[in-house]
Every structure is written in structure tokens, then in C-alpha cells.
Backbone as ProteinMPNN parsed JSONL, in Angstrom:
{"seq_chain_A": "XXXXXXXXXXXXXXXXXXXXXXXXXXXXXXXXXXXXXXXXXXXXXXXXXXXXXXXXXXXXXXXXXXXXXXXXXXXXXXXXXXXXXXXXXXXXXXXXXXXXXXXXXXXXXXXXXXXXXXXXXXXXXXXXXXXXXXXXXXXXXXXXXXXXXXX", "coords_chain_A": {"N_chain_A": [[-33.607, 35.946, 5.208], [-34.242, 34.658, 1.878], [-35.689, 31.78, 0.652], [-33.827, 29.244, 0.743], [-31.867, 25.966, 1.094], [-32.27, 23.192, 2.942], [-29.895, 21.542, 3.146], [-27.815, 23.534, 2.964], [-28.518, 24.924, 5.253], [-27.241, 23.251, 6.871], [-24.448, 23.053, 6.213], [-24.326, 26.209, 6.974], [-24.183, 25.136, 9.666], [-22.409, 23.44, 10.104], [-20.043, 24.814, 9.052], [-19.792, 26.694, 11.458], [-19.348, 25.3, 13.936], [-17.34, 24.688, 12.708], [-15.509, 26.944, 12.888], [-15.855, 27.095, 15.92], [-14.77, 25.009, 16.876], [-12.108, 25.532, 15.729], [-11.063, 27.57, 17.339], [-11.132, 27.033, 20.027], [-9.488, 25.567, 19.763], [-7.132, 27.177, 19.318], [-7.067, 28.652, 21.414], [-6.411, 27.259, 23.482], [-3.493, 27.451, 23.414], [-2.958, 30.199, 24.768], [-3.71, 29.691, 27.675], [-3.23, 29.764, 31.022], [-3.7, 27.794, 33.176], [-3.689, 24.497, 33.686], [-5.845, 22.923, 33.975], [-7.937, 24.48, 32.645], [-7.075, 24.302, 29.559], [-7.321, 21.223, 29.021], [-9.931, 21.257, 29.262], [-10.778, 22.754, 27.104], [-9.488, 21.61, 25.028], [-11.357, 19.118, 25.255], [-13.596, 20.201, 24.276], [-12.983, 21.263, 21.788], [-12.868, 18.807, 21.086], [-14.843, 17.819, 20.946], [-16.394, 19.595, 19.463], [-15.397, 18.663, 17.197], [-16.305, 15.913, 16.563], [-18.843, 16.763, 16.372], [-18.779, 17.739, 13.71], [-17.701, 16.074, 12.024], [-19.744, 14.025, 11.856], [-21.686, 16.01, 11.069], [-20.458, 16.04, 8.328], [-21.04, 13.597, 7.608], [-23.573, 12.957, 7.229], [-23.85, 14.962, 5.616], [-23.204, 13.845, 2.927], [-25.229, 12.287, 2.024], [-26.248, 12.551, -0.774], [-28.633, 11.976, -1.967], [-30.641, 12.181, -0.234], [-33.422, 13.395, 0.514], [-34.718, 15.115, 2.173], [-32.175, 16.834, 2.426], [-32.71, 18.19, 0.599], [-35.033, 19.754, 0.986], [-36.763, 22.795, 0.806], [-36.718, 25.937, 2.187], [-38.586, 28.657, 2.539], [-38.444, 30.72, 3.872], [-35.605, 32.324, 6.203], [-35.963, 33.43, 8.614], [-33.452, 36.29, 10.184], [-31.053, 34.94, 12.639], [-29.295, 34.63, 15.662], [-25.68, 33.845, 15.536], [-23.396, 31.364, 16.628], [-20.565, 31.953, 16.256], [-20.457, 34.386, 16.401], [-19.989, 34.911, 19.315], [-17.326, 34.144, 20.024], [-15.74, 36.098, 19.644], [-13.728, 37.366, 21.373], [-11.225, 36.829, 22.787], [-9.566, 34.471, 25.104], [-8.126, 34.891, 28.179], [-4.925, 34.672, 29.888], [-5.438, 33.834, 32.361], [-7.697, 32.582, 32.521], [-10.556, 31.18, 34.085], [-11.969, 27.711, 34.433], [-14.718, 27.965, 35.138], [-15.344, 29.843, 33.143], [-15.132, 29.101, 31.033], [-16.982, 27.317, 30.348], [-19.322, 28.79, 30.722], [-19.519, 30.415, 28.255], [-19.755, 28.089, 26.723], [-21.992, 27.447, 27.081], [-23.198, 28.963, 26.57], [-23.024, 29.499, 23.841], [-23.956, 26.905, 23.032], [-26.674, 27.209, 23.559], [-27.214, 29.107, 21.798], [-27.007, 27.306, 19.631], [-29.227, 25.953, 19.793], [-31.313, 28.127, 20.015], [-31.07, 28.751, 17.371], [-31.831, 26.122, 16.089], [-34.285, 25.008, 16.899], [-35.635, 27.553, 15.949], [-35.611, 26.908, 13.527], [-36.679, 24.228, 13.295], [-39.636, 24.609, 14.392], [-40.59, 26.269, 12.276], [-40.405, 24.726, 9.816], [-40.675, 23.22, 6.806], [-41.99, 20.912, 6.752], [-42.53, 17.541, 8.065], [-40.383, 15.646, 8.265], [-38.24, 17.585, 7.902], [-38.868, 19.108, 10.529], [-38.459, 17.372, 12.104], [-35.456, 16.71, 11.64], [-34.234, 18.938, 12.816], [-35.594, 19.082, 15.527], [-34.254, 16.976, 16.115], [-31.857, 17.911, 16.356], [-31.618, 19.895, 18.312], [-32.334, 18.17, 20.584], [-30.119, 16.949, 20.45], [-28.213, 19.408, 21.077], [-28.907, 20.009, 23.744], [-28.376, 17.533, 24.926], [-25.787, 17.516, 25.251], [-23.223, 16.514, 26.917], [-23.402, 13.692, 25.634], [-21.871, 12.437, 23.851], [-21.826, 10.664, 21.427], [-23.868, 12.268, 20.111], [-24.568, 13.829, 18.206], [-23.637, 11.774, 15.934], [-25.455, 9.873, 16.003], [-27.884, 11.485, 15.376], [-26.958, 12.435, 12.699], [-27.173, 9.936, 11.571], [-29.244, 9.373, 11.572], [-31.67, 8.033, 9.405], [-34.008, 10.436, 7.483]], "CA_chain_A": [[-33.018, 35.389, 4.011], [-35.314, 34.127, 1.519], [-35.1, 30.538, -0.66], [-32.875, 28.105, 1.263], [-32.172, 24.575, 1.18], [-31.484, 22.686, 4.131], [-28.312, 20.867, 2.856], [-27.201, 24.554, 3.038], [-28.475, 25.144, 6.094], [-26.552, 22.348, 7.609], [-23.661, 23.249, 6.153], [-23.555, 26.549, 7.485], [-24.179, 25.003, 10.689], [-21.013, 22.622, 10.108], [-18.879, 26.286, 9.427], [-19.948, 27.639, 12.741], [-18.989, 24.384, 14.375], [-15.539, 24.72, 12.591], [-14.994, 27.865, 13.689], [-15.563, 27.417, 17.278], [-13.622, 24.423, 17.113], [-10.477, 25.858, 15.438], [-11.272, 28.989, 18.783], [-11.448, 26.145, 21.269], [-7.45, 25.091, 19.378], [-6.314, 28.188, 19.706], [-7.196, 29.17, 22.746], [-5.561, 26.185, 24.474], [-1.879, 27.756, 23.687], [-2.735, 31.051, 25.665], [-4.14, 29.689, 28.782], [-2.258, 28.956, 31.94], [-3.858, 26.497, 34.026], [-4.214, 22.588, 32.608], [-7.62, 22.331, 33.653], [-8.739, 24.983, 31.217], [-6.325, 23.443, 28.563], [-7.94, 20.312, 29.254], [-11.328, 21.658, 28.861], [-10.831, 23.601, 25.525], [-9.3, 20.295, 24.657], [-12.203, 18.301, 25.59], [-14.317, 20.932, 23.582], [-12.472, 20.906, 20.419], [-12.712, 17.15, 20.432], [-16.724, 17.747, 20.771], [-17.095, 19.848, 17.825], [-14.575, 17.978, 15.654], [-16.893, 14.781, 16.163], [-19.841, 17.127, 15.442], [-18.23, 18.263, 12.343], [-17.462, 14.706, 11.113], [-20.722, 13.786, 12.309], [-22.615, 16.59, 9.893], [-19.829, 15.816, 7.199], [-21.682, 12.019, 7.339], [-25.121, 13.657, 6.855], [-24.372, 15.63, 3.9], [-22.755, 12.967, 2.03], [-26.119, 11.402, 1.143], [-26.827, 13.378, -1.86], [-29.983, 11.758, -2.526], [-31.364, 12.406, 0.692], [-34.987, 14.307, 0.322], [-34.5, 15.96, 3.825], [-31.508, 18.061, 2.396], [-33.108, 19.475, -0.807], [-35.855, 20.623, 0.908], [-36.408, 24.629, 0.478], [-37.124, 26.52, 3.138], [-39.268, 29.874, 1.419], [-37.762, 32.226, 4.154], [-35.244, 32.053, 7.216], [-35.381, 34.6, 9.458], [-32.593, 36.357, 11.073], [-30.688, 35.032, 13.818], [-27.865, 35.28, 16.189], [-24.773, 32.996, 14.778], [-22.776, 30.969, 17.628], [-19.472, 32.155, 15.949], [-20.112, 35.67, 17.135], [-19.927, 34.688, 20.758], [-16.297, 33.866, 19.954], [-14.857, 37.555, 18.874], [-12.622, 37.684, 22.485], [-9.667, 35.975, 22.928], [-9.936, 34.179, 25.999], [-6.842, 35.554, 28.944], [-4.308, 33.622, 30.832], [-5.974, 33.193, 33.418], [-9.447, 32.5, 32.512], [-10.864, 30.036, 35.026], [-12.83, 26.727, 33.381], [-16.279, 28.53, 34.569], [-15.689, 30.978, 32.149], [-14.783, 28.977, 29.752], [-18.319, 26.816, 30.03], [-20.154, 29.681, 30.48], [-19.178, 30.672, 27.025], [-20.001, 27.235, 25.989], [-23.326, 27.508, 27.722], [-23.635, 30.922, 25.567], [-22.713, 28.761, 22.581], [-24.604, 25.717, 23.157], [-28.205, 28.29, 23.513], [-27.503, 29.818, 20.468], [-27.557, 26.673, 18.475], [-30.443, 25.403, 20.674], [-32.297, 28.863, 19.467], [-31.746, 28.366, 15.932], [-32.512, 24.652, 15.136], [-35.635, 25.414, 17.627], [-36.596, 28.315, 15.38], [-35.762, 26.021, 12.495], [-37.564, 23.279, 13.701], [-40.743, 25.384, 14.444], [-41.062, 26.771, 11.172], [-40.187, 23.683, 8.903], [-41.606, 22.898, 5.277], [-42.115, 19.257, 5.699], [-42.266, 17.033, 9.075], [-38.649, 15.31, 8.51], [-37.079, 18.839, 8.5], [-39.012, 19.611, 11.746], [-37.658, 15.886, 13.261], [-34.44, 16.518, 11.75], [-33.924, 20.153, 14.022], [-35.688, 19.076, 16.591], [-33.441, 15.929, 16.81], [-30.442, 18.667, 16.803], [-32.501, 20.494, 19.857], [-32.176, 17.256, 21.491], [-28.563, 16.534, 20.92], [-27.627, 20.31, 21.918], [-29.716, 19.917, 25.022], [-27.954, 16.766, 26.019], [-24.237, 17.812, 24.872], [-22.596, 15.748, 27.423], [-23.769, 12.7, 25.232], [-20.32, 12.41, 23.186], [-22.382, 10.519, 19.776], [-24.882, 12.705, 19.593], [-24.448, 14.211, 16.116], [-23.639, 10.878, 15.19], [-26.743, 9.214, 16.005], [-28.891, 12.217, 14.456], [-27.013, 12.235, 11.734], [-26.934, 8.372, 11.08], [-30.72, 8.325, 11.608], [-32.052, 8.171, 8.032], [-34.671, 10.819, 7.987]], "C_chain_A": [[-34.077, 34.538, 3.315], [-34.883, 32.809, 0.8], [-33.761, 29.396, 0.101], [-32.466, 27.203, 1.448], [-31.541, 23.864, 2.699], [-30.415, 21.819, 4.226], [-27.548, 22.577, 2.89], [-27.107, 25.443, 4.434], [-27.517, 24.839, 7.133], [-25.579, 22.584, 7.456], [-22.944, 24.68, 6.3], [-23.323, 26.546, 9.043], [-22.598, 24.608, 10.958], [-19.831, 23.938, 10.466], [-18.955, 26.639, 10.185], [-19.487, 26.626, 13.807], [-17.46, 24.469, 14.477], [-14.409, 25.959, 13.035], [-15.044, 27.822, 15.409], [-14.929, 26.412, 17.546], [-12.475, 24.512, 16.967], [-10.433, 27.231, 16.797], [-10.75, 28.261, 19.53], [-9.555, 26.037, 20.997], [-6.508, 25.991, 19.799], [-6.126, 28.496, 20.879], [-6.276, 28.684, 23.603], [-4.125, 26.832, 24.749], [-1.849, 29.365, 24.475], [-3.253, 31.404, 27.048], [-3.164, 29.371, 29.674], [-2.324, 27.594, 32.95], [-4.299, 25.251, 33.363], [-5.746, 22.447, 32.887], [-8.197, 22.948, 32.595], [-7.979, 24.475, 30.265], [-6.82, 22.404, 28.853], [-9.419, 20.271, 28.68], [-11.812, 22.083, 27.847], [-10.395, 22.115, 25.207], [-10.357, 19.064, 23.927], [-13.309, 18.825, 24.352], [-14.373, 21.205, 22.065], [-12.885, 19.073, 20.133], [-14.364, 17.018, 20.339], [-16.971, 17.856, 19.663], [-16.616, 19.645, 16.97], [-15.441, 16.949, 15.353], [-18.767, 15.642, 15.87], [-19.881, 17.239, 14.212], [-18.527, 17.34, 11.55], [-19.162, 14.13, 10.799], [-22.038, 14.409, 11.198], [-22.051, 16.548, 8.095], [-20.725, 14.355, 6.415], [-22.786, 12.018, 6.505], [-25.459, 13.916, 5.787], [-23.695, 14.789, 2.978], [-23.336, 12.173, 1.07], [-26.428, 12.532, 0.061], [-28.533, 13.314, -2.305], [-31.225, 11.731, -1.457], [-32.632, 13.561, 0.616], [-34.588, 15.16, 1.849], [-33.991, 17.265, 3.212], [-32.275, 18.986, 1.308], [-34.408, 20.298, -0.382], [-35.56, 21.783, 1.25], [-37.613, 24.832, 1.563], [-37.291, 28.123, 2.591], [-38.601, 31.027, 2.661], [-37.314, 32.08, 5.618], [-35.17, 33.594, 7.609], [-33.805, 34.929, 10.14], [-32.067, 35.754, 11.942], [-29.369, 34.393, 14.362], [-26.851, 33.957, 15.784], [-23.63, 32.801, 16.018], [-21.202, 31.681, 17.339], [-19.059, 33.286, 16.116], [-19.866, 35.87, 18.539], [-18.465, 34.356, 21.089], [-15.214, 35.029, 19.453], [-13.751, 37.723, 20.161], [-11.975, 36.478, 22.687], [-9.956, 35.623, 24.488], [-7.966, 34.765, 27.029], [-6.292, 34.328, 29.896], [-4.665, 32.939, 31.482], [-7.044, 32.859, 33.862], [-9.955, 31.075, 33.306], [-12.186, 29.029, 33.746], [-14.572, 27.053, 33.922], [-16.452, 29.373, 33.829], [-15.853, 30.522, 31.514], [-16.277, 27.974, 29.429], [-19.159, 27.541, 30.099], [-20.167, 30.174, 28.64], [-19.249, 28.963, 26.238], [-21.378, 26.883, 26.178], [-23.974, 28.097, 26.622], [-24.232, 29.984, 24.076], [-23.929, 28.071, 21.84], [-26.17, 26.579, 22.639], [-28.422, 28.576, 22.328], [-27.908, 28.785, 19.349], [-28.788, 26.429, 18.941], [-31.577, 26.393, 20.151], [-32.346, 28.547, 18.345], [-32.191, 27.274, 15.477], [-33.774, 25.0, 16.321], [-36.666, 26.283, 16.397], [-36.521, 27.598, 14.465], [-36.831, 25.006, 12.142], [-39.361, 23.479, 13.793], [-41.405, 26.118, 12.723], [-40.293, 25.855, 9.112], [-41.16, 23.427, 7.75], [-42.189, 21.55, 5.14], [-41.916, 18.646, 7.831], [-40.653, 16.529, 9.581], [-37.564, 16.187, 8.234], [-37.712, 19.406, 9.887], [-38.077, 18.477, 12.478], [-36.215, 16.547, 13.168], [-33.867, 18.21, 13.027], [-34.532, 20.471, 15.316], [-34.925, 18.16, 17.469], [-32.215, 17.029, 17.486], [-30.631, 19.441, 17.956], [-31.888, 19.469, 20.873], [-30.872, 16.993, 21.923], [-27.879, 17.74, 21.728], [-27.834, 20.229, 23.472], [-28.326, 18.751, 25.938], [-25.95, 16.416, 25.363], [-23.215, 17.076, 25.417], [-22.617, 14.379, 26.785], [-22.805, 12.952, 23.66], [-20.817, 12.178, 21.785], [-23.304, 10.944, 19.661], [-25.389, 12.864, 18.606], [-24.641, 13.09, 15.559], [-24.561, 9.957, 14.76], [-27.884, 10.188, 14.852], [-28.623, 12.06, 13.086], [-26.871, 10.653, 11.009], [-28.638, 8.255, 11.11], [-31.33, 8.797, 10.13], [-33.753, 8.907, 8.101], [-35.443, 10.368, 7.114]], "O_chain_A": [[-34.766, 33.768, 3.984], [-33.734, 32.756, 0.361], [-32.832, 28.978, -0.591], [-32.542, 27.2, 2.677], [-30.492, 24.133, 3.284], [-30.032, 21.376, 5.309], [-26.328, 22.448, 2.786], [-26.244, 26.254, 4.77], [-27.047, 25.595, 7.983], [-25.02, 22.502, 8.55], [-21.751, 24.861, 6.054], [-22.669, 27.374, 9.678], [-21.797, 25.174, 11.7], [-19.108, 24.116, 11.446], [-18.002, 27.413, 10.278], [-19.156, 27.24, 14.822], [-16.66, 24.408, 15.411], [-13.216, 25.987, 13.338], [-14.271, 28.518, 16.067], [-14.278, 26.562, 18.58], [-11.657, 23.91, 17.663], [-9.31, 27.721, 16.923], [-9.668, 28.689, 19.931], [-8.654, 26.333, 21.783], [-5.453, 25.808, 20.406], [-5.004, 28.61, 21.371], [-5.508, 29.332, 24.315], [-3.592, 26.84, 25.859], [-0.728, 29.769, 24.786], [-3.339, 32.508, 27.587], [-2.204, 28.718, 29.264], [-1.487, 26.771, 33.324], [-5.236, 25.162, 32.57], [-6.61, 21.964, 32.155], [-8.836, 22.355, 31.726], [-8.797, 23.625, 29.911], [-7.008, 22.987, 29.92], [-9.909, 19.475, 27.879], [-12.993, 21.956, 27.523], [-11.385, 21.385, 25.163], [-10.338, 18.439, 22.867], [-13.808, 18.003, 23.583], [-15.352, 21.333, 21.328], [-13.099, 18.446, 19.095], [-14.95, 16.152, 19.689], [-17.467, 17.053, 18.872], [-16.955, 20.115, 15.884], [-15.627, 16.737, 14.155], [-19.676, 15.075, 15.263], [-20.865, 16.908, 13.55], [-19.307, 17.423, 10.601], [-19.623, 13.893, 9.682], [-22.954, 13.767, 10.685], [-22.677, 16.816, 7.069], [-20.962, 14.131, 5.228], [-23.0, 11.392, 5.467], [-26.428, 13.636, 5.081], [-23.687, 15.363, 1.889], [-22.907, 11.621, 0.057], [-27.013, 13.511, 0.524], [-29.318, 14.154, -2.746], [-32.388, 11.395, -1.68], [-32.288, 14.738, 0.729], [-33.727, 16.03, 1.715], [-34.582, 18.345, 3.209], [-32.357, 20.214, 1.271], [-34.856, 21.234, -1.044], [-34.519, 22.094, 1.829], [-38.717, 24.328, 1.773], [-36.296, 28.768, 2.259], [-38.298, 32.155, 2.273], [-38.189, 31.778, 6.43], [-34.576, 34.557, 7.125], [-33.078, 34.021, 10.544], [-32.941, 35.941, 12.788], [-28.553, 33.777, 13.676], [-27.487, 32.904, 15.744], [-23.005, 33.783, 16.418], [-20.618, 31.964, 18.384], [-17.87, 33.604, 16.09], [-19.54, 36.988, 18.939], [-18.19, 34.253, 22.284], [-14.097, 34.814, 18.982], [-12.75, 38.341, 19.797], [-12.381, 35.316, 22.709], [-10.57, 36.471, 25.135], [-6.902, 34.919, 26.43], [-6.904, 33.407, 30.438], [-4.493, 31.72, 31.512], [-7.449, 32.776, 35.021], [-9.574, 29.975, 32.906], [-12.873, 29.399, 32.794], [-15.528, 26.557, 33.327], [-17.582, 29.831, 33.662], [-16.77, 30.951, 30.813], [-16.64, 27.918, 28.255], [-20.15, 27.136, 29.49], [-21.243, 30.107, 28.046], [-18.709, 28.827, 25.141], [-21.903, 26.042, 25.449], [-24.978, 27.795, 25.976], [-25.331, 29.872, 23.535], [-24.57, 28.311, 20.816], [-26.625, 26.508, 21.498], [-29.492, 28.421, 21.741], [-28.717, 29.0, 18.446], [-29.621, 26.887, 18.159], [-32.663, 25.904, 19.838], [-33.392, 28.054, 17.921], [-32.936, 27.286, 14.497], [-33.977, 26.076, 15.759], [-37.802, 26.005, 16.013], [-37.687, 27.318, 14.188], [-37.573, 24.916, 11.163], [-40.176, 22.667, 13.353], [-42.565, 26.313, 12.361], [-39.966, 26.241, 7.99], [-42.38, 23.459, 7.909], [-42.682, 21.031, 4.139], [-41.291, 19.303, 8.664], [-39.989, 16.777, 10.587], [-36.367, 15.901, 8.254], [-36.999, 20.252, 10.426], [-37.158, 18.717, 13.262], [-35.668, 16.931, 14.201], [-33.078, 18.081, 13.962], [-34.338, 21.448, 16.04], [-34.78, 18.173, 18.692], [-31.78, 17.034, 18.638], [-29.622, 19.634, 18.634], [-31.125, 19.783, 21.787], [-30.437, 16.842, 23.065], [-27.179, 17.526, 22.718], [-26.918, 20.389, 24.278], [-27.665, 18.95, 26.958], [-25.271, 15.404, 25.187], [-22.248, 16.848, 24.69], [-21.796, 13.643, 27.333], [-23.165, 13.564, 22.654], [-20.545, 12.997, 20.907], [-24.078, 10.22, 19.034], [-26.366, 12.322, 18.091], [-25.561, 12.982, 14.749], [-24.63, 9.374, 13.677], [-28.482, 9.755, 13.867], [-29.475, 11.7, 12.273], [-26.422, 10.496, 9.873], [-29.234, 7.242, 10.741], [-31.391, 9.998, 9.869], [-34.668, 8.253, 8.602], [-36.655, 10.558, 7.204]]}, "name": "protein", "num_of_chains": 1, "seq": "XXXXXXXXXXXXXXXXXXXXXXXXXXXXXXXXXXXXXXXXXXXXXXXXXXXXXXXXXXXXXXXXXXXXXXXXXXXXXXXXXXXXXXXXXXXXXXXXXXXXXXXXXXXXXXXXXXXXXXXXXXXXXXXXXXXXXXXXXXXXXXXXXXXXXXX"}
């Protein structure tokens, strides 16, 4: 894809976020055991405070970070395709982190390749910060910190 800005980027990161968080919602009402309901739970409440988290981000309008143009993104694989199967009754909660493992990688590849092939240093920081936060996912304000840090 050629010509891109990274306030556009981000925001279709945010949509891929919102989709696997409205997955994670759904899911919950056709599982049977509470731990995985628990866990989709837990998971939705992740990428709702990512969401909010990149909602914060793009709010600055006058932020130099977002307008910069990125002359040509390559291809690649979109976390929201890892979500095309309906998860089954009785799907045990290592499935269901394996598939958040899956998830997790995929963003981890693209702000990596992002990051790597940046127009400007504070769009490499800013996708290598998001590297960092995917990496350490268990760390609840992640997003919030990246996106609160004024790039």
C-alpha cells in the first residue's frame, strides 16, 4: 500500500483491536466452562483499555508523529484474520491463549515491520514502544503509558 499516514495507521490498528475485542464478547456466551469465560473476559477488558488507550493518542491532532507519511507499507498478515472460527463449547483456556499468543505475534510482526522501516525516529520509538507493550501484555497500562508518552 503506498502513501500512508500514521494517524491512519493507528487507527487501523485500533479497528483490529475492536474487532478482537467485540470476538473475545462474543465468544464468552458459547463457552461452557467459567475459566474460559473468565479468560475471554479478562481479554476483552485488555483490548477495551487498549482501544481507549489508542483513542487517547489520536486525539492530539497536532501531534507531528501522526501526520507523518509513510511512502509505502508493505503487506501484512492482519490479527483480525486469526479470529474467522468461532471458538466450541468446550474449548479449554489453552486454546484460547494460544490464539491470543497467535494474536499477540501478529501485532508484534507488524509494529516490528513498522518500526524497522519508519520515516522519522519518533515513528520508529513510537512502534517499537508498541513492540514493547505487545511483548509484555501482562502489563495491564501498557497502551496507556505508550500512548501518554508524548512522542
Amino acid at each position: 500500500m503506498a502513501f500512508q499516514q500514521v494517524k491512519d495507521i493507528i487507527s487501523d490498528t485500533c479497528r483490529e483491536h475492536q474487532m478482537i475485542a467485540e470476538y473475545y464478547e462474543e465468544m464468552q456466551e458459547f463457552v461452557e466452562e467459567g475459566k474460559v469465560r473468565s479468560l475471554l473476559e479478562r481479554l476483552y477488558q485488555h483490548e477495551e483499555e487498549i482501544i481507549q488507550g489508542i483513542r487517547s493518542y489520536l486525539k492530539d491532532k497536532n501531534n507531528p508523529t501522526l501526520k507523518t507519511w509513510f511512502q509505502y507499507i508493505p503487506d501484512m498478515p492482519k490479527a483480525s484474520e486469526l479470529i474467522k472460527v468461532d471458538l466450541q463449547e468446550t474449548t479449554t483456556p489453552s486454546e484460547v491463549l494460544e490464539l491470543n499468543s497467535e494474536i499477540t505475534e501478529c501485532f508484534i510482526y507488524r509494529y516490528t515491520k513498522l518500526s524497522n522501516i519508519s520515516p522519522s525516529t519518533a515513528v520508529h520509538d513510537l512502534f517499537y514502544q508498541m513492540v514493547c507493550m505487545e511483548k509484555n501484555e501482562g502489563h495491564r497500562d501498557g497502551w496507556y503509558e505508550v500512548m501518554q508518552h508524548d512522542m
